[in-house]
Each structure stands twice: as C-alpha cells, then as structure tokens.
N, C-alpha and C positions, 0 to 999 in steps of 0.2 A: 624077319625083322632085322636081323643083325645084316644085310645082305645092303639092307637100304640103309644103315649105320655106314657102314662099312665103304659100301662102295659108291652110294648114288650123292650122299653126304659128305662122303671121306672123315668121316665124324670118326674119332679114337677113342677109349678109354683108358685113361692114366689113372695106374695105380698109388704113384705115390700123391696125385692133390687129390684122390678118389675123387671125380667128376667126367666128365666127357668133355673133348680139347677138340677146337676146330682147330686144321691143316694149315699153315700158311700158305697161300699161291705163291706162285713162282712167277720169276720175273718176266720170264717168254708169257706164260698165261695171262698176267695183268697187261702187258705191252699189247698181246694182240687184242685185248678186248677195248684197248684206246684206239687202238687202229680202227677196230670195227664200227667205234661209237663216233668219232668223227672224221668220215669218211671224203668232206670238203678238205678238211686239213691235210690229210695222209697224200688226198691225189694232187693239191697243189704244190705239195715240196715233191714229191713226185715226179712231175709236171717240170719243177725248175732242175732237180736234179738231170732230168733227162735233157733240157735244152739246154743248158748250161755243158754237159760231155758234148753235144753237138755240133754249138759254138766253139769249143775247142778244137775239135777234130779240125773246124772249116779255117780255124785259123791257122793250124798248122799246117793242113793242103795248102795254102794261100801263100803262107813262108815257101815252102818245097818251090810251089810254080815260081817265085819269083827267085829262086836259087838259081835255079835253071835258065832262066831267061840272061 
C-alpha cells in the first residue's frame, strides 16, 4: 500500500497539517500533456514555424543570387 501512496499517486504525508498533500506537477509535465491533448494546435504552429525558417533561408539564397549577378 505505501508503494501505491508513494509512487503511483505521488501522494505524501505531512506531518505538520497531519493529512496526506498531493505533488504539484511540474511545468514540463503539464506543458506536455497540452501538447498531447491538442494535437491540431501543436502541429499547426509546427507547420508555420517550419515554413516560415524555409521562407527565410529561400529569401536569403535569392539575396546571395542576386549579389552575385
């Protein structure tokens, strides 16, 4: 019993309010469980962060070529 207290719960007991204290999550664990729960949202910023570096790169190739020229 202490084993499922302890570890599967992350359930404590404090002695000085004598009761049992749930853990606060942490902010990596709450963040990845929004990732996980809306999974439209994550890949469309995703999605824009990625084309958005790509359009970059192509506009700075596009500067270079016409340096050159």
């Amino acid at each position: 019993m202490e084993y499922a207290k302890d570890e599967v719960f992350q359930i404590r007991y404090t002695t000085k309010l004598n009761r049992f204290k749930l853990e606060k999550e942490k902010w990596t664990s709450r963040l990845g469980k929004k990732i996980r729960k809306n999974r439209l949202l994550t890949t469309t910023i995703l999605a824009f962060f990625m084309f958005a570096t790509v359009h970059i790169m192509l506009i700075f190739s596009f500067m270079k070529i016409l340096q050159e020229v």
